[in-house]
N, C-alpha and C positions, 0 to 999 in steps of 0.2 A: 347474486352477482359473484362472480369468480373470485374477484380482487376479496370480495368479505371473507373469505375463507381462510387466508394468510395474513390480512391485517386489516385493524378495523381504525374508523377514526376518528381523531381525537383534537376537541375544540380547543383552543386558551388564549391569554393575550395573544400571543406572537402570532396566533391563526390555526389552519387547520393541518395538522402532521397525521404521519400514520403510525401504529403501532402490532408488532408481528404477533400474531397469535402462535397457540403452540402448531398451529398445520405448519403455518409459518415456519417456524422455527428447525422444525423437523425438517422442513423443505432446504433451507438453505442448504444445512451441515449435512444432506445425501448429494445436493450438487455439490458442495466444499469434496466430498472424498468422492465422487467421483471424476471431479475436473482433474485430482490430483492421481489419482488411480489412470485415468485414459490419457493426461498427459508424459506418465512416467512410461505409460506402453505404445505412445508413438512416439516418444522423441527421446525416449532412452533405447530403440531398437537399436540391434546391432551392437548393442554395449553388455558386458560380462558382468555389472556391478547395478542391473537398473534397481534391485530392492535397494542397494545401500544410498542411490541416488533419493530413492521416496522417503528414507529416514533421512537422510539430510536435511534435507525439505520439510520432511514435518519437525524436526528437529528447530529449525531455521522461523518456521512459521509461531510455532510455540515461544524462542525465544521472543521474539518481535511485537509477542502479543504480549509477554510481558514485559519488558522496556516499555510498550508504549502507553501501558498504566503508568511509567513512574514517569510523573510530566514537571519538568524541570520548570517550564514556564503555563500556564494555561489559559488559554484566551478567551474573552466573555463571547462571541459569540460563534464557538464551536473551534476546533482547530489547537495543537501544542507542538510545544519542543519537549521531545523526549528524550528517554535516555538510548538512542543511538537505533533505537528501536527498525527505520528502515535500512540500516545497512545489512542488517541479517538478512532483509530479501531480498538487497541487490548481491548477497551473496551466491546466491545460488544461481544467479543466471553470470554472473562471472567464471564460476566451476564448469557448468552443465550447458550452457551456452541461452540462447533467445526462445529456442522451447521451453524449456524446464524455467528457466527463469520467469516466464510469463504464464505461465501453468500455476508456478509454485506462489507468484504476486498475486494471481486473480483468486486464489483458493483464499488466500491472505484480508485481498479486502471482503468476502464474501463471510470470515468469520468479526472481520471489526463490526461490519453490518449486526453480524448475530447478536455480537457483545454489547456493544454501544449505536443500535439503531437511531437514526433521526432520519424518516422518509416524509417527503410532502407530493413526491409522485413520481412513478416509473423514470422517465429520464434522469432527475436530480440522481436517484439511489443509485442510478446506474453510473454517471459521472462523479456523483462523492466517494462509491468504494469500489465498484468491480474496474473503471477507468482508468481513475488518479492511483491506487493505490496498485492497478495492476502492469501501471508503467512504470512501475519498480524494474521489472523484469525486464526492462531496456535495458541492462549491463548486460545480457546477454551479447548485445551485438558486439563487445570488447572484449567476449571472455577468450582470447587469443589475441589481442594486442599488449603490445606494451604499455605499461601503465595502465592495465585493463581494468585496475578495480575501483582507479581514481576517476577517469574516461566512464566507466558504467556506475559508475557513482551519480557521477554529474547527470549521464544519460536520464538516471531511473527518475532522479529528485525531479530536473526540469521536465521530464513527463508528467510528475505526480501534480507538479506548480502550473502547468499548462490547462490540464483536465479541470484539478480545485479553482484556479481564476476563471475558469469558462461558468465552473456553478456556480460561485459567487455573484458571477454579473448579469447570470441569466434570470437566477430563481431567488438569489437573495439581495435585489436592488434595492429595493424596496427599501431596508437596513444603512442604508448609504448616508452616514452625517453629511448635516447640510453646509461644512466649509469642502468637503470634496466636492460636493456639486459633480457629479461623475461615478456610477456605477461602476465603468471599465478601472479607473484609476484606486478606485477603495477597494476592489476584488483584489488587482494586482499587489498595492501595499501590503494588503490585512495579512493575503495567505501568505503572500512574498516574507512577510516579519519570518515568521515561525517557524515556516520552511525551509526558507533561508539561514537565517540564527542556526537550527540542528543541524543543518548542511556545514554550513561552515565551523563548527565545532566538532564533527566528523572527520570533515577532512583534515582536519587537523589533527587530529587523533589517530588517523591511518596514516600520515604522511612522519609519524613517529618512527625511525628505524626499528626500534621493540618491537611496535605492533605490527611496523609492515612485515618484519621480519615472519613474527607469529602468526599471522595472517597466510603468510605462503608457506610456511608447515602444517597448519591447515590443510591449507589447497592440497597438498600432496595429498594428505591423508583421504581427504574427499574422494578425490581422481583418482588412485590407486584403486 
């Protein structure tokens, strides 16, 4: 079988997960730089700076993967508040706009996959990291309005909270305590805490004259 070749599977209390082998493993990180490679060559066309766009991005991806090891809060069944860990990929689709940005997020969850896998089957892996994590790159569609980074801020989190409530209530009901009595409402709470919580300590954090400041000398320097 095909699927044995990339990951094999693995019984325990909780049930039956999958686990990447090394084919696996190799496979993601050639699509990880090549999503990120073909998306810096269509949607950085026409632009004078596309290499310094791709080190932005992987700059931006790097960070994010470390913030999002330091987990300020961690929740027993999967799921944290970091340290500010997605705002560096709603960075990038704020700069480079809804291509780059969505290029730059899907590359993103494709390496949390690598790092920190939990698969129990094709749709789940696809909705907990290339989805949720790739609707980061919804700031794109503000990266030219006003107030673009707080607006694609909002954008990318309620993507990533949309995608994560959809796998909770589909694939992990099951997990549902018995005073919610309701799938849909413990999906929405559980991920809503975490996401929420980091969300709102970012934006606060950006809505700092310092940082907004910092933040759009930044931007210059990207954009230039």
């Amino acid at each position: 079988m095909l699927l044995s070749i990339f990951a094999k599977a693995v019984t325990d209390e909780w049930g039956t997960s999958y686990q990447l082998t090394t084919a696996g493993y190799t496979a993601l990180v050639l699509c990880m730089v090549v999503i990120l490679l073909a998306g810096c060559a269509i949607f950085g066309k026409g632009k004078k700076l596309t290499a310094k766009q791709l080190a932005f991005s992987a700059m931006a991806i790097a960070l994010a993967m470390v913030t999002s090891m330091l987990k300020v809060v961690n929740m027993p069944m999967g799921g944290s508040v970091t340290l500010f860990s997605m705002l560096f990929i709603v960075l990038i689709g704020y700069w480079y706009g809804l291509g780059a940005g969505l290029t730059t997020a899907i590359a993103y969850g494709i390496l949390q996959l690598i790092i920190d896998p939990y698969i129990i089957s094709f749709p789940q892996m696809l909705l907990d990291y290339v989805f949720a994590f790739g609707a980061l790159g919804l700031s794109g569609i503000f990266s030219k309005s006003k107030h673009g980074l707080i607006k694609g801020y909002l954008a990318g989190v309620l993507g990533r909270y949309f995608f994560t409530f959809l796998s909770g209530w589909i694939f992990f009901a099951t997990y549902t305590p018995e005073f919610f009595n309701s799938a849909v409402v413990y999906s929405l709470a559980y991920n809503g805490a975490y996401i929420g919580l980091e969300a709102l300590i970012t934006m606060i954090l950006i809505s700092l004259p310092p940082v907004n400041k910092a933040l759009g000398y930044v931007k210059e320097i990207a954009e230039k």
